[in-house]
C-alpha positions in Angstrom: 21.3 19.5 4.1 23.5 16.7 5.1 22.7 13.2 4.2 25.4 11.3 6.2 23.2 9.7 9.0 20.5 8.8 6.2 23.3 7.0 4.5 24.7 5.2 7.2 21.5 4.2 8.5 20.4 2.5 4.8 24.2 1.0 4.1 23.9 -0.4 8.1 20.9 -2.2 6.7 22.3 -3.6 3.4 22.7 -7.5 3.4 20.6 -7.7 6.6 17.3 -6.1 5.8 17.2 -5.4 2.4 20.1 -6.3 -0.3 18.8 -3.6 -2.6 17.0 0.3 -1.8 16.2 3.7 -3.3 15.3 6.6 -1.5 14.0 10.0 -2.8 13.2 13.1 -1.0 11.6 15.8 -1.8 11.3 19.5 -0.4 9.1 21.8 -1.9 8.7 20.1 -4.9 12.6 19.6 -5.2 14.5 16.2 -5.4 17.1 17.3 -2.5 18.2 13.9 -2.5 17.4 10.7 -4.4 20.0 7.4 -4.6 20.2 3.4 -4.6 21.6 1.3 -3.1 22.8 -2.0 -3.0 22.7 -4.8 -5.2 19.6 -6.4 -6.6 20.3 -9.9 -6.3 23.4 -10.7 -4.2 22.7 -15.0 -5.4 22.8 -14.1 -9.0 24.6 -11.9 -11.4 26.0 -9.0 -9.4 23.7 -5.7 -11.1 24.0 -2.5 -8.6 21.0 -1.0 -7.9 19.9 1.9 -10.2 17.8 5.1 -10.0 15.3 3.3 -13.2 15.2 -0.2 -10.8 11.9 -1.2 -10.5 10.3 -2.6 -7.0 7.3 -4.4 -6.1 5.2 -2.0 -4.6 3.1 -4.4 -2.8 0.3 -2.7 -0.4 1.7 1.0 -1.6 -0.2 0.0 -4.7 -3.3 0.7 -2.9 -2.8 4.7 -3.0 -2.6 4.2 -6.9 -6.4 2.1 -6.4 -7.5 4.9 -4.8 -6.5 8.1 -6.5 -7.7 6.9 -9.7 -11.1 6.0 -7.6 -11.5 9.3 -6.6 -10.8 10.8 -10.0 -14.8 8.8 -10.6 -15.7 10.7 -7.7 -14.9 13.8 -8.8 -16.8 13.3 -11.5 -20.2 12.3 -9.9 -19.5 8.4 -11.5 -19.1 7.1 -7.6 -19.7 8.1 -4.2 -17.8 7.6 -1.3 -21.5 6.9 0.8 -22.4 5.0 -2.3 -23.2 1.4 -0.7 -21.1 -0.7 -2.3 -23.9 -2.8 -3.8 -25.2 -0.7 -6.3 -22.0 -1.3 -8.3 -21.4 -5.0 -7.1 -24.9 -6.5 -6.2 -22.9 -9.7 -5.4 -21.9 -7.7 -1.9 -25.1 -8.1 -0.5 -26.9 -10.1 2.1 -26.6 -11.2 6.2 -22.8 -12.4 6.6 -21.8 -14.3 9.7 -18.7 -12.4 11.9 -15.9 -15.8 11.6 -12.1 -15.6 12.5 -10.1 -15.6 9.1 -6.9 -17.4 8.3 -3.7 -15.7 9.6 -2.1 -14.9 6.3 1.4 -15.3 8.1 0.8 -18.6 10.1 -0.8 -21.3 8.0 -2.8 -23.3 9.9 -3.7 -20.5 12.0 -7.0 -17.9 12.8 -7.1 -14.8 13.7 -10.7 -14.1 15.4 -11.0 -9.9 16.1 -13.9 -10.2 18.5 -15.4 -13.1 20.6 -17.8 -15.6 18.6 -21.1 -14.6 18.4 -24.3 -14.9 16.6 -24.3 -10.9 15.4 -24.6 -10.7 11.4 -23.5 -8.1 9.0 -25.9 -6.6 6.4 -23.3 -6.3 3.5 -25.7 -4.3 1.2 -25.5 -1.4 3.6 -21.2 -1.3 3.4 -20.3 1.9 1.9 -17.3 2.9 -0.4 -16.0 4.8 2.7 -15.8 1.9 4.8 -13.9 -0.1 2.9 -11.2 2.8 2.5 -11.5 3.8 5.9 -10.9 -0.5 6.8 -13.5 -0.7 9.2 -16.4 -2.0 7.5 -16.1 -5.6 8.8 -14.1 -7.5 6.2 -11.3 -9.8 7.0 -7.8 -8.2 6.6 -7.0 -11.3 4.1 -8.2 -14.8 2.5 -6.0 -17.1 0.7 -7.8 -16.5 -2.6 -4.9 -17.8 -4.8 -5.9 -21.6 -3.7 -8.6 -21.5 -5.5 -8.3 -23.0 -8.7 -10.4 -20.7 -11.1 -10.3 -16.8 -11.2 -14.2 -16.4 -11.6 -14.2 -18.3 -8.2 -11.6 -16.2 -6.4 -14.2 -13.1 -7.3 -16.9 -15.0 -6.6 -15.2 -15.8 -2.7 -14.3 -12.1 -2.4 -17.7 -10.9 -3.1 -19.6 -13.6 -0.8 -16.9 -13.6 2.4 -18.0 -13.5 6.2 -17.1 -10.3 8.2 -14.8 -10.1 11.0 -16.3 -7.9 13.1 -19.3 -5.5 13.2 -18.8 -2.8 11.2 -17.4 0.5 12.6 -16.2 -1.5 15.7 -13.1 -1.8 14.8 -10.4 -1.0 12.4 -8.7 -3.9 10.8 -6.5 -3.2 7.6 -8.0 -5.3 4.8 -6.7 -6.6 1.4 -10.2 -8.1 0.7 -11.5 -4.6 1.0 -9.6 -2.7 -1.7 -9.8 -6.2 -4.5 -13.9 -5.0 -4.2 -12.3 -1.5 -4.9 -10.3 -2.5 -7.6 -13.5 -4.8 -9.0 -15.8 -1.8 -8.6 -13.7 0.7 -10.5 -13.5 -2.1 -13.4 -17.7 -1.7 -13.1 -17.4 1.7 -13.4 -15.3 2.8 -16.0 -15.9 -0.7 -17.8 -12.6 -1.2 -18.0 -9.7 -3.5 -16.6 -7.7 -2.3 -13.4 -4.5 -1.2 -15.0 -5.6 0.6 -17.9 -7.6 3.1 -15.4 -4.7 3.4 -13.2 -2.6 3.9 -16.4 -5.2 6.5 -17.9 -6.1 7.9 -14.7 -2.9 8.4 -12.8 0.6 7.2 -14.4 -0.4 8.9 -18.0 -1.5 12.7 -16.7 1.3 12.5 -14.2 4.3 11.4 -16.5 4.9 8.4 -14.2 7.0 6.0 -17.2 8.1 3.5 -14.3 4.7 2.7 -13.0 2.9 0.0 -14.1 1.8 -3.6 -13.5 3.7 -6.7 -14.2 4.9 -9.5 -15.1 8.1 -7.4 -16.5 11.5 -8.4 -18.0 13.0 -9.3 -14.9 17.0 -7.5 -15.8 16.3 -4.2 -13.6 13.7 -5.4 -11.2 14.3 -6.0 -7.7 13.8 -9.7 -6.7 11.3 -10.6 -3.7 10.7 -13.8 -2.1 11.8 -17.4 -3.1 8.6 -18.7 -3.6 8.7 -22.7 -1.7 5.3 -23.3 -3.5 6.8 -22.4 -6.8 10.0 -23.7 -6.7 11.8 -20.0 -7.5 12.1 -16.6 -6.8 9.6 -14.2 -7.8 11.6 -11.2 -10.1 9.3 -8.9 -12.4 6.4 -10.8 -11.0 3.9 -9.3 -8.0 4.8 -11.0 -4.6 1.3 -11.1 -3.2 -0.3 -14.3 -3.6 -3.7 -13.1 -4.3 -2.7 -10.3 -6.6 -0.6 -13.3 -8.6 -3.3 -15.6 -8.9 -5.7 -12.2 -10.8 -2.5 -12.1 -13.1 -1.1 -9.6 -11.3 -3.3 -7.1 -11.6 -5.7 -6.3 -8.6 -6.9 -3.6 -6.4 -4.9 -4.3 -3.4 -1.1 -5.0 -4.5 0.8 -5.4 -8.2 2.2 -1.9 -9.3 5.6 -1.5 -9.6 7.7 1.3 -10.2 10.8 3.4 -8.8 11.1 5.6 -6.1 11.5 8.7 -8.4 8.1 8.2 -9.8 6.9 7.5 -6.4 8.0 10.4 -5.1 6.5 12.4 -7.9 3.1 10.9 -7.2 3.6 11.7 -4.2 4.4 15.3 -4.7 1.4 15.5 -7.4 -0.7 14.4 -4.0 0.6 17.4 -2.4 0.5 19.8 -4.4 -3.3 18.9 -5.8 -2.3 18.4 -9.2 -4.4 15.2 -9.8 -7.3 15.7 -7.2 -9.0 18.8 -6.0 -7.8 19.8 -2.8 -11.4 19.4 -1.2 -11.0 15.5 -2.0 -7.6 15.5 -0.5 -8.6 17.2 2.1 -11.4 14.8 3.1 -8.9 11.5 2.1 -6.5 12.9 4.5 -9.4 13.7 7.0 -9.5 11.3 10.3 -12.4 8.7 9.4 -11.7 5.3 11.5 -9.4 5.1 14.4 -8.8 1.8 16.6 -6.0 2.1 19.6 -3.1 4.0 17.9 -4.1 3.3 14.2 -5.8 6.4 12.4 -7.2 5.8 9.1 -7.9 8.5 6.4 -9.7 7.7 2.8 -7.4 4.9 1.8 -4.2 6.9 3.8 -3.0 5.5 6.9 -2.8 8.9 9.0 0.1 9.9 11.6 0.5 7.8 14.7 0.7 8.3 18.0 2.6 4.9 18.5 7.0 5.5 18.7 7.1 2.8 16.5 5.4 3.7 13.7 6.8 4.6 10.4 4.7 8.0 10.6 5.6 9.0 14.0 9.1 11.2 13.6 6.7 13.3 10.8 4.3 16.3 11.8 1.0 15.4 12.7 -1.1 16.1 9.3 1.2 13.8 7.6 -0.1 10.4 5.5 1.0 8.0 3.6 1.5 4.3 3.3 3.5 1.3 3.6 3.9 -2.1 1.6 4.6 -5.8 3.0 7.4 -5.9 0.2 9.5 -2.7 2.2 8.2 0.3 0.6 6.7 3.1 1.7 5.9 6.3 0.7 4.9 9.4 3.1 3.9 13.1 2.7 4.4 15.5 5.1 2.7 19.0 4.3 4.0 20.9 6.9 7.3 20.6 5.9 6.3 20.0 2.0 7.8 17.0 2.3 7.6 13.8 0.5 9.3 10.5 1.0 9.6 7.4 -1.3 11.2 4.6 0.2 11.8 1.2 -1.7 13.2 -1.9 -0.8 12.6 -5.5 -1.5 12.8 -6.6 2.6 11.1 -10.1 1.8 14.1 -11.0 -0.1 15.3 -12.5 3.3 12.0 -13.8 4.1 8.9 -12.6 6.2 10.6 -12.5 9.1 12.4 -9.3 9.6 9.3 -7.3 10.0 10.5 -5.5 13.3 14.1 -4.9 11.4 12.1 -2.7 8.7 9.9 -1.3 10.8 13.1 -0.2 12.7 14.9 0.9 9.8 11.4 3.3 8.4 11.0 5.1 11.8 14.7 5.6 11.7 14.6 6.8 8.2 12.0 9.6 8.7 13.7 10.8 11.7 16.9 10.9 9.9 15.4 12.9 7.3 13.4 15.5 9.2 16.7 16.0 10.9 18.7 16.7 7.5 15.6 18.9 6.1 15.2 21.1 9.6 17.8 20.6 11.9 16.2 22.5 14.2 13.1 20.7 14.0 11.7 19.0 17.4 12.0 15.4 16.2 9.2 13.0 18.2 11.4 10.3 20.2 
């Protein structure tokens, strides 16, 4: 397998995109490549980049939400048709359809369909629909502003929809915090002890966890205006910060090694049954181009999607921060990618977006040359 164009791509990206990266790949079941890159923090102390970094996984903390969700499910504790009210009865009641606050233009709303007087009866949303993201909920609300963390839950819990449910598909944070809150119901205990006991633990996964951590061998994000400093060891996402770091949505952190093996664990079925995976991975919510599995984002038909250079059953997903991680069963493949992207700001999403499409083809290309890579 030759690596060269994989390299070149990622070092053609250092300084610009990302400062710091680690990539691992794996081919039935083997690491056939795994490195770092980079530096990971060019305005402080130069410290290369090392296989044990850790990164912000930001929204690719969501897979780790929902495998240890559907561990419950397995065991008859939760069902994915299970309306989400029998475990939260908070989630209940008419809800009016409002625009919500466009988390990446202050000031600004994003409305998903035309005003109206329509309601949605959130006592009939189901676990599925909030995994599938098209049960209604907004994609995000500025939770963090609010001063106490009883009343971020409490706004979570009580928010208007954006759009009748099943009309659309809109990716939503708000939707996996009730995830994260539910799973706390169910197993009556907090988030990151049931993703430690239910995935990281059986799986051997030493890297993964929540933060705050010592900051020496983390990856930096974003320098934070509103805080006066540059997050390091702590999560990135606003909302996930202001629940201590710990929420349903966003705050594991890890490296790419562990990634991968989570991913490969995926694959190979050795933490769900692969009836469960099967029905995760299975198409339940499509809009335009976007297809939606059980917590998965599916293959896409769109050029520019990170999925698109992979087969068609593949799935995985991708985090605001720069990470990703995707598994490809036709060609046994998984890919962990991790970079810390919003170390530049938020405003090199095309650049990464870019760099992942480019990645996957690259890599197809090194695993099976004589593969017919999608253009």
């Amino acid at each position: 397998m030759n690596w060269t164009t994989v390299e070149q791509l990622v070092n053609a990206h250092l300084g610009k995109t990302f400062p710091a990266a680690q990539i691992v790949v794996r081919v039935r079941g083997d690491a056939v490549y795994e490195n770092a890159f980079g530096v990971l923090d060019p305005q402080s102390a130069i410290r290369n980049t090392q296989p044990d970094s850790r990164f912000d996984f930001a929204s690719v903390s969501k897979l780790f939400t929902v495998a240890a969700f559907m561990t419950f499910v397995e065991q008859g504790r939760v069902a994915l048709d299970q309306r989400v009210c029998e475990i939260l009865p908070e989630f209940s009641g008419a809800r009016a359809i409002t625009p919500y606050p466009d988390p990446l233009h202050p000031g600004k709303f994003i409305a998903v369909t035309p005003p109206n007087d329509a309601r949605v009866d959130a006592g009939a949303i189901t676990f599925r629909q909030l995994l599938a993201h098209n049960s209604g909920l907004p994609a995000w609300l500025p939770l963090w502003q609010l001063a106490a963390r009883e009343k971020r839950r409490a706004t979570a819990l009580a928010c208007d929809f954006s759009y009748p449910t099943g009309a659309r598909v809109v990716y939503s944070d708000i939707g996996l915090i009730l995830i994260g809150f539910a799973l706390e119901c169910v197993a009556a205990r907090p988030l990151d002890q049931i993703v430690h006991e239910r995935v990281a633990a059986p799986l051997g996964l030493a890297s993964i966890g929540y933060g705050p951590l010592p900051p020496e061998n983390v990856a930096p994000t974003e320098f934070y205006a509103h805080q006066n400093r540059r997050l390091c060891g702590e999560v990135h996402d606003e909302n996930a910060w202001s629940f201590g770091g710990v929420a349903g949505h966003a705050g594991v952190f890890g490296n790419a090694h562990d990634l991968a093996a989570f991913g490969e664990a995926l694959r190979t079925n050795r933490l769900l049954q692969p009836a469960t995976l099967a029905e995760m991975t299975r198409l339940q919510s499509q809009d335009g181009a976007v297809r939606r599995g059980v917590g998965f984002a599916l293959w896409s038909p769109d050029p520019g999607a990170a999925s698109h250079p992979l087969s068609a059953q593949a799935f995985g997903h991708l985090g605001f921060t720069g990470t990703s991680l995707w598994i490809d069963p036709p060609h046994a493949l998984v890919v962990a990618g991790l970079t810390n992207r919003v170390y530049y700001g938020r405003e090199n999403a095309d650049a990464i977006g870019a760099f992942r499409v480019a990645l996957h083809r690259a890599i197809v290309e090194a695993i099976d040359p004589k593969s017919k890579i999608r253009d």
